[in-house]
Every structure is written in structure tokens, then in C-alpha cells.
C-alpha angles and dihedrals in degrees: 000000000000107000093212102046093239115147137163125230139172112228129148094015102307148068120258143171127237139181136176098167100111124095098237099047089056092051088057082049100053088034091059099037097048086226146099114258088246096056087047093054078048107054083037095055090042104048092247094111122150109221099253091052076073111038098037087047088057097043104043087044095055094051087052078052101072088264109128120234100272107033081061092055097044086052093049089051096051094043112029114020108084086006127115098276093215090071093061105033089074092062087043090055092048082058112059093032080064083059101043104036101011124235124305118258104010111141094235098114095007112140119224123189087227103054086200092044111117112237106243113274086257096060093049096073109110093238155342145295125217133177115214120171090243082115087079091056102124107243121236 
């Protein structure tokens, strides 16, 4: 499980980063969601989201990503805002679960039988790529 959150993922026709895993970004979170982290992964798992537990988890996670301030909200503009909100709950959801669970297959926590083995070059990335069909999402 990634140690730092971090996770790719192709939405709106490209490839970006996001993180949420730092303490002040999850406050905002929770700040602009009026939940607990915990109640937000859940309305987004069950199909009960607010709108803002969309659009805040992407841009916030955009801007942890390494997106500034303003290139996240212009992207969430462009891709989420007036746009079918399905399309972008699954990244949303992506999101928060790399903050909550890590990242699959990240080597933080993985067992080896030889502690000073290296991991393969393909189990030493910081996190994950994942492919969602938020790219179809019609732009406003």
C-alpha cells in the first residue's frame, strides 16, 4: 500500500496525479464536505455523495497532486462542474480509497521472504495507475 497516497489516474482525456494524503488537504476536505473522511469514502462508495464530496476530492486532490490552485480548479470546472457527475465520482472515489487503504501494489508494508531482497523494478513505482471512463465525460 503507497505510503504517501499518491495515485494516477486518466480522467478527462489525460493522465494526472492526486493526493489527499496530507493532513491539511483532508481537513479542507473535511472542511468543505461537512464530513469525516470516513462518511465522505462512504457516500461516495454508496452512491449517496453530496456534490462537493466530488468536486472538492478531485480538486484538492489535484492540487496534492502537484496541480496549483488554480490549474485544479480550472480542471474541475472544465470536468466536473456541468458535467454528469457519475463520470467523475469514480475518480473521486479512487481518491479518497489511496488515502484510506494506499495504493495496490505499492511495495510500503510488502513481505518478502529475503528481508534484504530488492522488490522487482516494477513494484518499486510510488503509486498506481488506473484507467476510469471519466475521459468521456462531455466538456462544458
Amino acid at each position: 500500500m503507497s505510503a504517501n497516497g499518491t495515485r494516477q489516474l486518466v480522467w478527462a482525456g489525460g493522465e494526472d496525479t492526486f493526493c489527499l494524503a496530507k493532513v491539511g488537504l483532508i481537513f479542507d476536505l473535511e472542511d468543505k464536505c461537512k464530513a469525516g473522511i470516513g462518511v465522505i469514502a462512504a457516500r461516495l462508495e454508496s452512491g449517496a455523495y453530496y456534490f462537493n464530496d466530488i468536486r472538492e476530492t478531485i480538486r484538492l486532490g489535484l492540487i496534492g497532486g502537484g496541480k496549483t490552485p488554480e490549474q485544479a480548479m480550472a480542471a474541475v470546472k472544465n470536468h466536473v462542474d456541468g458535467n454528469p457527475l457519475a463520470h467523475c465520482q469514480l475518480v473521486a472515489y479512487y481518491v479518497v480509497q489511496a488515502v484510506l487503504i494506499g495504493v495496490p501494489d505499492d511495495p510500503v508494508g510488502r513481505k518478502d521472504d529475503d528481508p534484504g531482497k530488492e522488490p522487482p523494478a516494477e513494484a518499486q513505482q510510488t503509486g498506481s495507475s488506473t484507467t476510469t471512463d471519466a475521459s468521456d465525460a462531455p466538456k462544458s
